[in-house]
C-alpha positions in Angstrom: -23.9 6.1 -17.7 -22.2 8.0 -20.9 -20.1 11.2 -21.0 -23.4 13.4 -21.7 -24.8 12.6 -18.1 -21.3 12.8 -16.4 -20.7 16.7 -17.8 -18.0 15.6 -19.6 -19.5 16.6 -23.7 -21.2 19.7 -23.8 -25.1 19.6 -24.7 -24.4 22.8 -27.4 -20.9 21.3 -29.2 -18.5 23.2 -29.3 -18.5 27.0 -30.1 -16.8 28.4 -33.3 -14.5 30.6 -31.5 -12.9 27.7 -30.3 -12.1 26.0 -33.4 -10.6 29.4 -34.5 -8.0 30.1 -31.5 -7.3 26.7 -31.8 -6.7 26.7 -35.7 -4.3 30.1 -35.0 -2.3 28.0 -32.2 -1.9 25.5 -34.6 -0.7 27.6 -37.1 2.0 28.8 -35.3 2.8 26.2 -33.9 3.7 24.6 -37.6 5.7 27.5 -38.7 7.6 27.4 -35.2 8.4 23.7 -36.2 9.7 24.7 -39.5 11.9 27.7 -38.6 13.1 25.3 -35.8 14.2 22.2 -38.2 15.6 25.0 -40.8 17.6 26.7 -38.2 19.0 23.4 -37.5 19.4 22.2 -40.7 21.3 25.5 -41.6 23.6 25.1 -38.2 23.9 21.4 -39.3 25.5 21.9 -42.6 27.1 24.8 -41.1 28.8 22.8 -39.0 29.5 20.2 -41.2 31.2 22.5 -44.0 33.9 23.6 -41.0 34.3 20.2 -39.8 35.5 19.3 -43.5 37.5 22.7 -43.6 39.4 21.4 -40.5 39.5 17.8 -42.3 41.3 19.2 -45.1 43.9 21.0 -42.9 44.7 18.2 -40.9 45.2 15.6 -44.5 47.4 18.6 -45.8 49.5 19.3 -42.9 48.9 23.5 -42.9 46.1 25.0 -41.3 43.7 27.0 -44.0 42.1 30.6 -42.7 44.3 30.6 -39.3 43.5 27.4 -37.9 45.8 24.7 -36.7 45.4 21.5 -38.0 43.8 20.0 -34.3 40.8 22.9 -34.6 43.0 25.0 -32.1 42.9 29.2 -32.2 46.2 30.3 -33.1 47.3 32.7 -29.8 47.6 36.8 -30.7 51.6 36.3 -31.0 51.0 33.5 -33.1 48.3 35.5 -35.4 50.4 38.9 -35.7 53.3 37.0 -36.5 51.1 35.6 -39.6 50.0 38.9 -40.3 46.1 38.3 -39.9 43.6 39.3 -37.0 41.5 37.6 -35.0 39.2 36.4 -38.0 42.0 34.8 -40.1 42.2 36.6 -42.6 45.1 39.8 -42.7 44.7 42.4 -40.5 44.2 46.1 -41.0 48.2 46.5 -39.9 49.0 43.3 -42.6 47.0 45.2 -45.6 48.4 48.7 -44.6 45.2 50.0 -43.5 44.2 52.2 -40.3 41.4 51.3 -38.3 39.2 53.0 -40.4 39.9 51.2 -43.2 41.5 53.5 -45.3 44.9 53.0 -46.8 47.5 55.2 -44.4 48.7 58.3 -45.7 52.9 57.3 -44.9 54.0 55.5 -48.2 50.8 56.0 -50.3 51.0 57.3 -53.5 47.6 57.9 -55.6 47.3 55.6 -58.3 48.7 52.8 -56.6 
């Protein structure tokens, strides 16, 4: 008994439009594998690079950007005290800056 008598191969072979769905399917499915690994390569070193920020912190003693040395946020008291926002780097307030941006009007001279 072979697959021909059992139904299991098809007498024709198989059609063309077959082999072209599948070769789109498998087209995407290879650039959905590679903007999957480079997403998580990117992450990776992403991840990485702040894992040696904190590193160097912690073999200094200081935090660098507004982190402490164990990977903690500073609290808001903690951060306004420093003068910088949420980010680490100086606030709007620090920089004498409204929230706009612009420099305030109360002790601004032009030209400065």
């Amino acid at each position: 008994m072979s697959f021909a008598e059992v139904g299991l191969v098809g007498a024709g072979g198989t059609p063309p439009a077959f082999y072209a769905v599948f070769g789109v399917f498998l087209a995407a499915f290879v650039v959905l594998a590679v903007v999957t690994v480079r997403w998580a390569v990117r992450r990776d070193r992403a991840g990485r690079a702040e894992w040696v920020r904190r590193q160097a912190a912690a073999e200094h003693g200081g935090s660098l950007d507004g982190a402490t040395a164990n990977g903690q946020t500073p609290s808001r008291a903690q951060r306004q005290a420093a003068g910088t926002g949420t980010g680490g780097r100086p606030s709007a307030r620090a920089l004498g800056r409204n929230r706009a941006g612009n420099r305030r009007a109360r002790g601004h001279r032009p030209g400065s």
